[in-house]
C-alpha positions in Angstrom: 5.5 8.8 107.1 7.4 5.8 108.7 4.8 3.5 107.5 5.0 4.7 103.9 9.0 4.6 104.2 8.7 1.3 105.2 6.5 0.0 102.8 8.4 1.5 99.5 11.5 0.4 100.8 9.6 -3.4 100.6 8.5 -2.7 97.2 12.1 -1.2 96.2 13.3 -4.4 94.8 10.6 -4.8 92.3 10.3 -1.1 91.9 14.2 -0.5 91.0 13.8 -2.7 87.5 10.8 -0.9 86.5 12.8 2.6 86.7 16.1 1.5 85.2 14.0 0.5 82.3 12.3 3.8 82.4 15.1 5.5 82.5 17.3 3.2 80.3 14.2 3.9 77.1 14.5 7.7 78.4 18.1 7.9 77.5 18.1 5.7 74.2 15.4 8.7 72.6 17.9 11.1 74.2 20.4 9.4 72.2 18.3 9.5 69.1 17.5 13.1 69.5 20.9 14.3 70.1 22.2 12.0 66.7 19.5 13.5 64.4 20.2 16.9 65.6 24.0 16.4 65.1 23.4 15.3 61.3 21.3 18.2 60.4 22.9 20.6 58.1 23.6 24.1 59.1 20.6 25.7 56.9 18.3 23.4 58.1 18.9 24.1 62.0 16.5 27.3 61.8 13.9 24.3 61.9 14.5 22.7 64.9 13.9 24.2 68.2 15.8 23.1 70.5 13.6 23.8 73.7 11.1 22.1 71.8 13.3 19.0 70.9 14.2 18.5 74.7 10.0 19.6 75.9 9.6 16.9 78.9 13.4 15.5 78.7 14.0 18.6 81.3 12.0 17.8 83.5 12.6 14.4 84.2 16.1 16.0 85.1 14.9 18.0 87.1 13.1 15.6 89.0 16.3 13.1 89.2 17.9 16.1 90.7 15.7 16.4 93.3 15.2 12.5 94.2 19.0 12.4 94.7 18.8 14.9 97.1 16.2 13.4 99.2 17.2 9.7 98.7 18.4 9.8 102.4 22.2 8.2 103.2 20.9 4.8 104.7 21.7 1.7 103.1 18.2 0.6 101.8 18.4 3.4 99.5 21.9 3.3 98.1 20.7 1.5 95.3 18.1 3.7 94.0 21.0 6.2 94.7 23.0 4.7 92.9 20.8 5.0 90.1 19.8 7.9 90.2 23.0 9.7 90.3 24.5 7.1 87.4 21.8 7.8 84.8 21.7 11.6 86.0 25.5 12.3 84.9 24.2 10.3 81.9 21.6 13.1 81.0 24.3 16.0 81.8 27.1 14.6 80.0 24.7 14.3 76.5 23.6 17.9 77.0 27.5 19.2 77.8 28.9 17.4 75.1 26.0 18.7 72.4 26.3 22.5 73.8 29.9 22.4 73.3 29.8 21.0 70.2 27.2 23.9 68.5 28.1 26.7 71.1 29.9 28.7 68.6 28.3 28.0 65.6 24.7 27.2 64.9 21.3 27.7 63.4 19.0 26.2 65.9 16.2 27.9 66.9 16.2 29.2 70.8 19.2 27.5 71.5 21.1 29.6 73.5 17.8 30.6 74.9 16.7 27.4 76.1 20.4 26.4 77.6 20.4 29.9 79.1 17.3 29.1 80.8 18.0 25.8 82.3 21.9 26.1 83.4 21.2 22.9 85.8 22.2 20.9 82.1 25.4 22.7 81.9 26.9 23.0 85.6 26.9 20.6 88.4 26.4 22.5 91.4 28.8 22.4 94.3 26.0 20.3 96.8 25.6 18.2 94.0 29.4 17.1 93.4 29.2 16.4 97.3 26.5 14.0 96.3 28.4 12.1 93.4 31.5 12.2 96.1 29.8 10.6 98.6 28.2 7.5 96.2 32.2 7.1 95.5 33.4 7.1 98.8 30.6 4.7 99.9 31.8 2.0 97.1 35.8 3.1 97.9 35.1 2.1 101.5 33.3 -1.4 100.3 35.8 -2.7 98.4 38.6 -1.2 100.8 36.7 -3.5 103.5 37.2 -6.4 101.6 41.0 -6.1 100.0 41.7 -5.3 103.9 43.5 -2.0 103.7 43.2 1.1 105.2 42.0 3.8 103.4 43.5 7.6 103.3 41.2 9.9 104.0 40.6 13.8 103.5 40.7 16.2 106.9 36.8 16.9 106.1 35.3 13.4 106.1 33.7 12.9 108.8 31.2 10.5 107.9 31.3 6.7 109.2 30.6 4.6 106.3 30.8 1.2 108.2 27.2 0.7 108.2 28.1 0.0 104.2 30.6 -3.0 104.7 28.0 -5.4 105.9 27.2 -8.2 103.6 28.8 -7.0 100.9 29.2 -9.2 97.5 32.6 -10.4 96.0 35.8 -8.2 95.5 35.5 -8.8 92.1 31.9 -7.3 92.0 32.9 -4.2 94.0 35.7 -3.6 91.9 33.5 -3.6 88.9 31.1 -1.2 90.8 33.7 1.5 91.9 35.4 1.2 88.3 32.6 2.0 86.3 31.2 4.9 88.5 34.8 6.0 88.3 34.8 6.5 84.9 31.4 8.0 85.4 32.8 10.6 87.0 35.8 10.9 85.0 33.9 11.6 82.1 32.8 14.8 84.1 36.4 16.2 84.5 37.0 15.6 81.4 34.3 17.8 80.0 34.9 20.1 83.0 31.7 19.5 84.8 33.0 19.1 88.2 36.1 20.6 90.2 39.7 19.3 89.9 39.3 18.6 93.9 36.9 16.2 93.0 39.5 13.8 90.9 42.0 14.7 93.1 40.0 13.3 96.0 39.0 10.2 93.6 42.8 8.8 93.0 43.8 9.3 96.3 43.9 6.1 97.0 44.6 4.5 93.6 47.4 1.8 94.9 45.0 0.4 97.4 42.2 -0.5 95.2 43.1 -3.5 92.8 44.7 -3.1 89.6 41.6 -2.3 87.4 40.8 1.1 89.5 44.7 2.1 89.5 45.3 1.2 85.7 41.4 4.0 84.8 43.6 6.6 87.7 46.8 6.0 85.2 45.2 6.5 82.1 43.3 9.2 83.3 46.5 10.7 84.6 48.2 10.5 80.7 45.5 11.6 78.5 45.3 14.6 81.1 49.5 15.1 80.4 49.1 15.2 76.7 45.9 17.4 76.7 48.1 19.7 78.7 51.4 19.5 76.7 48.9 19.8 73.3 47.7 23.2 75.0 51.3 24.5 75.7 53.1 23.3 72.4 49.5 25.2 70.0 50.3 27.8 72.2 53.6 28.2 71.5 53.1 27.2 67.6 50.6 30.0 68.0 53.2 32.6 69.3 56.1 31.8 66.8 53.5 31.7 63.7 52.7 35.7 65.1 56.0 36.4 65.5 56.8 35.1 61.8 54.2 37.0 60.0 55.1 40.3 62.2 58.3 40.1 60.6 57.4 39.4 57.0 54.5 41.9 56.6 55.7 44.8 54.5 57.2 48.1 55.3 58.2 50.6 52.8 60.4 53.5 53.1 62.4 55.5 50.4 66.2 56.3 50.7 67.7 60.0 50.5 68.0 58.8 46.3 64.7 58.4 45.9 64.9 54.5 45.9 62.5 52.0 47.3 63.5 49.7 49.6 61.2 46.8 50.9 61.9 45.2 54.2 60.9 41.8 54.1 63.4 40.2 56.7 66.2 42.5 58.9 68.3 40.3 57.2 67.4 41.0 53.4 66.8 44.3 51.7 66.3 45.2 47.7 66.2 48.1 46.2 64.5 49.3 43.6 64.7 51.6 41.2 61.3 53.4 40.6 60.9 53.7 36.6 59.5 56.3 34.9 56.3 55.7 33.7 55.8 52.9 30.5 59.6 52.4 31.0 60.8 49.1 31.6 61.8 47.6 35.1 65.4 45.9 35.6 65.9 44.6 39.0 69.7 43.6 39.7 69.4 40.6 42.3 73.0 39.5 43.6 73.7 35.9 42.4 73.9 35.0 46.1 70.2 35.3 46.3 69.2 32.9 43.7 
């Protein structure tokens, strides 16, 4: 087993193009799949079936899943890791954002079936968010090492990651790295894939890490705000608009004269004379009203 260890991680370097390209052509049809099925009108959706649509795409999930879980935590591997886990929340963040989209209403055949049955494209699982934690903290560590500051740290990590802060590229680079898995993982929260401890645990640090990483944690922070007021201010929109038509629906009641009155407000009440029948109607309105 050490033998064959060693010898793919000396093939690693030449093998690590070949499967970003794999994957990279995996996710453009992905891409394609998810587009056509998005411009399909509503009576045409009995047509496509969706576990059919998606037959093989599954799998190769599945199989990413289980390759990040195995790619052990030493260095020669971080990498293919890396990889892994990038185009993985790739996959789950195409298949979140197109369930959401047709959850409530749609014609696809077996599609609720076919999401049912493979729930690993709809929820990260608490193991796995460790993993995509983990590939952060190892690049938040890296370019901590070489801005020179010390990093705060939660009470559970207990994992030295010095073994990553040898030979190490430019700031610059590192910067770029942590950023972009950063918004990786942002995207996530965003469409509720992973726990609020996780991006809590991601901007911990966010005025020790450059400008770039601080300026994604602020704008991150903002579009979170307004999301949040937006909720409160439909909500109470939502209330007041119940509260209006409560009061305006009608109530009708008849006075000790045999009169109709209609309630419309607890302010304004008319009555009206009830006719008798084929006679004419003459409603007196007070000039105030009009």
């Amino acid at each position: 087993m050490s033998q064959w260890k060693h010898n793919f991680l000396e093939q690693l370097p030449q093998f690590l193009p070949a499967l970003t390209c794999l994957y990279d052509l995996t996710l453009v049809v992905v891409s394609w799949k998810f587009e056509k099925l998005v411009e399909i009108e509503k009576d045409e959706q009995r047509h496509y079936a969706i576990d059919l649509e998606f037959d093989g795409i599954v799998d190769l999930v599945n199989q990413t899943i289980r390759l990040i879980y195995e790619c052990t935590n030493s260095v020669q591997f971080l990498d293919l890791k890396t990889l892994l886990i990038s185009r993985y929340i790739d996959f789950m963040l195409s298949f979140k954002v197109f369930y959401v989209r047709f959850q409530a209403d749609n014609s696809f055949d077996n599609f609720q079936e076919f999401f049912n049955s493979n729930m690993q494209l709809l929820l990260i699982k608490r193991d796995m968010q460790f993993q995509l934690l983990e590939l952060f903290l190892i690049k938040e560590v890296r370019l901590g090492h070489l801005l020179n500051v010390d990093l705060d740290r939660d009470d559970e990590e207990d994992v030295n990651y010095e073994d990553y802060t040898e030979k190490i590229d430019k700031s610059y680079l590192q910067e770029k790295n942590l950023s972009v898995f950063t918004l990786k993982l942002i995207s996530l929260v965003n469409v509720s894939l992973v726990q609020d401890e996780l991006y809590n645990r991601i901007k911990l640090n966010k005025d020790k890490l450059g400008s770039v990483f601080a300026k994604i944690i602020q704008q991150q922070d903002e579009h979170a705000n307004t999301i949040k007021n937006q909720a409160v201010s439909n909500k109470e929109r939502e209330s007041e608009e119940s509260r209006i038509s409560e009061n305006a629906q009608q109530s009708s009641v008849e006075d000790n004269n045999g009169n109709e009155v209609v309630e419309r407000d607890e302010s304004i009440a008319i009555e009206v004379d009830v006719p008798e029948r084929g006679s004419m109607v003459d409603i007196e309105t007070p000039s105030s009203v009009i």
